[in-house]
C-alpha positions as CSV (number, residue, x, y, z in Angstrom):
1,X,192.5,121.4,174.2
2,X,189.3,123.1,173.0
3,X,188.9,124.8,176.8
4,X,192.5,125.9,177.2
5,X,192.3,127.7,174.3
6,X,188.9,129.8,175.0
7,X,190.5,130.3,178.5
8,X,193.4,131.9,177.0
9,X,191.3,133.6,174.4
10,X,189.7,135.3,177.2
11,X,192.0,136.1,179.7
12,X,193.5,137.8,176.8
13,X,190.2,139.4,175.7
14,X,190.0,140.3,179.7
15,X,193.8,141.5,180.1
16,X,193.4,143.9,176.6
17,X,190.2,145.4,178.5
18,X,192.3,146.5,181.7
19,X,195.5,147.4,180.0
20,X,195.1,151.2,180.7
21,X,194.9,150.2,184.7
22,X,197.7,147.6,184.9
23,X,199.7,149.7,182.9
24,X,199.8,151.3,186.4
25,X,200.9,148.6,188.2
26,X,204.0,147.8,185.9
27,X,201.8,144.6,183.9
28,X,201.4,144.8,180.3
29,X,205.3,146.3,179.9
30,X,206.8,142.9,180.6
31,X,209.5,141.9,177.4
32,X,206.7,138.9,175.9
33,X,203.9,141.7,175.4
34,X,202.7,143.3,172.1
35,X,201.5,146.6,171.1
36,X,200.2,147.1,167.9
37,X,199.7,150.5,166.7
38,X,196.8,149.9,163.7
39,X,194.8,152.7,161.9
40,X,195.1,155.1,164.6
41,X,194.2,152.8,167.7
42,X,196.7,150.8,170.2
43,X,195.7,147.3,170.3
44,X,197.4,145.2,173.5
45,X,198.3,141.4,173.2
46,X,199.7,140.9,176.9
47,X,201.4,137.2,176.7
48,X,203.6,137.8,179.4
49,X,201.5,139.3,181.7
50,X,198.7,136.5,181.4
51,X,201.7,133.9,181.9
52,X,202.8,136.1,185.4
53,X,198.9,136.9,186.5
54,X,198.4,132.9,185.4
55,X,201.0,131.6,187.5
56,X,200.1,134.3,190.2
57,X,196.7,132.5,190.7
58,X,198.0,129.5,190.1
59,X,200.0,129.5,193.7
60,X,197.4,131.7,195.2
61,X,195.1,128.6,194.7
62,X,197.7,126.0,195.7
63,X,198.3,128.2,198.9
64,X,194.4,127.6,199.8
């Protein structure tokens, strides 16, 4: 249990860092994602994208 969490604690941590670039792409606009506007700065909490990029590597890795 103790390892799923820190993997989801940082592919969030990763997903937050990259925002600005997959906000490019489409990612991090998907309906499960949260932006919190807080003392002047945007702070990104991308659940649905790390469910879509999860599953995404997921198949990739089942493919190989």
């Amino acid at each position: 249990m103790l390892k799923w969490l820190l993997t989801l604690f940082i592919a969030l941590a990763v997903l937050s860092a990259v925002q600005p670039w997959f906000s490019r792409l489409g990612i991090g606009r998907l309906p499960g994602d949260l932006k919190i506007p807080l003392r002047g700065r945007t702070y990104y909490i991308p659940f649905a994208s790390t469910v879509v990029l999860s599953l995404a590597v997921y198949l990739i890795g089942r493919l190989l």
